[in-house]
C-alpha positions in Angstrom: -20.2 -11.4 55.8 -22.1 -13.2 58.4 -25.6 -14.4 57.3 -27.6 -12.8 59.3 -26.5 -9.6 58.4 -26.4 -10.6 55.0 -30.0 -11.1 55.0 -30.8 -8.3 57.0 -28.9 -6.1 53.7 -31.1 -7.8 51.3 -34.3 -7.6 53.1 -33.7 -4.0 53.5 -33.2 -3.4 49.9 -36.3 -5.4 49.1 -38.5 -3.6 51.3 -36.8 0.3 49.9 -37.4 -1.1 46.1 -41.3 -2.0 47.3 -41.5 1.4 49.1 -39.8 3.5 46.5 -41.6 2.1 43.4 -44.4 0.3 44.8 -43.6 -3.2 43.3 -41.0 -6.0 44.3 -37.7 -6.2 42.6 -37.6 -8.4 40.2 -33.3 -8.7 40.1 -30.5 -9.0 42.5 -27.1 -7.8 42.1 -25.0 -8.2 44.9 -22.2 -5.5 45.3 -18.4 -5.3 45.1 -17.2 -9.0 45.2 -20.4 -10.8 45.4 -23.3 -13.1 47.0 -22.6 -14.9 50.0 -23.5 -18.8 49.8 -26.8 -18.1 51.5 -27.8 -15.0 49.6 -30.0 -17.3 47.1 -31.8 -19.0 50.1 -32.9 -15.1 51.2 -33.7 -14.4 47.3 -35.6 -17.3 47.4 -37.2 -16.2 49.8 -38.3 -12.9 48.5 -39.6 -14.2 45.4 -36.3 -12.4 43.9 -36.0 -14.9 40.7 -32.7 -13.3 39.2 -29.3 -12.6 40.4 -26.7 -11.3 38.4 -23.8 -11.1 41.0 -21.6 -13.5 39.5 -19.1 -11.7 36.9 -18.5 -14.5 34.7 -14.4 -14.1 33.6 -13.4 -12.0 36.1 -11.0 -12.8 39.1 -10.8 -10.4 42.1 -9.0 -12.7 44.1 -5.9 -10.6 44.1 -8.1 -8.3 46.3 -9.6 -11.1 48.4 -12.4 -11.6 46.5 -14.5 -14.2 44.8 -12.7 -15.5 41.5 -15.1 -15.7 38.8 -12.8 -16.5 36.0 -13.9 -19.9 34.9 -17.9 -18.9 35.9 -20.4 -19.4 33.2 -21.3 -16.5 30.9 -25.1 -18.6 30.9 -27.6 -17.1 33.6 -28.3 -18.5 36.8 -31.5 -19.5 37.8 -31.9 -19.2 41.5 -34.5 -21.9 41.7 -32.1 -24.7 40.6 -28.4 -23.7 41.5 -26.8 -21.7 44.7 -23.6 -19.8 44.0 -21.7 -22.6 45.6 -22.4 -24.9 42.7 -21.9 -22.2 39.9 -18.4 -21.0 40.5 
């Protein structure tokens, strides 16, 4: 997805979870396949601290998705690593 509208999707989500429940959201979980490799930038960003998109052992390339089979099962932390360093 291009980045742009990537960030357009995630900024939209932030602002309904701040609307709907009057605070910011806390977590990120991208959906179907995955974070795009400027997602954590835009989480950044937000002040988003947690993203749990990546689905350590699990391989969806046979649907032309990410393969996460050799990810980490160990959390992320979006202040030190982008999902093009973790998988």
């Amino acid at each position: 997805m291009p980045d742009d509208l990537e960030r357009a999707k995630i900024r939209n989500l932030d602002e309904q979870v701040r609307r709907a429940f009057h605070t910011r959201p806390l977590a990120y979980r991208a959906g179907r396949y995955g974070a795009g490799p400027n997602a954590m930038q835009c989480l950044r960003e937000l002040g988003i601290g947690i993203d749990t998109s990546v689905r350590a052992l699990f391989d969806y390339s046979h649907e032309q998705g990410p393969d996460y089979s050799h990810s980490s099962l160990y959390p992320y932390w979006i202040s030190r690593v982008s999902l093009q360093n973790c998988c």
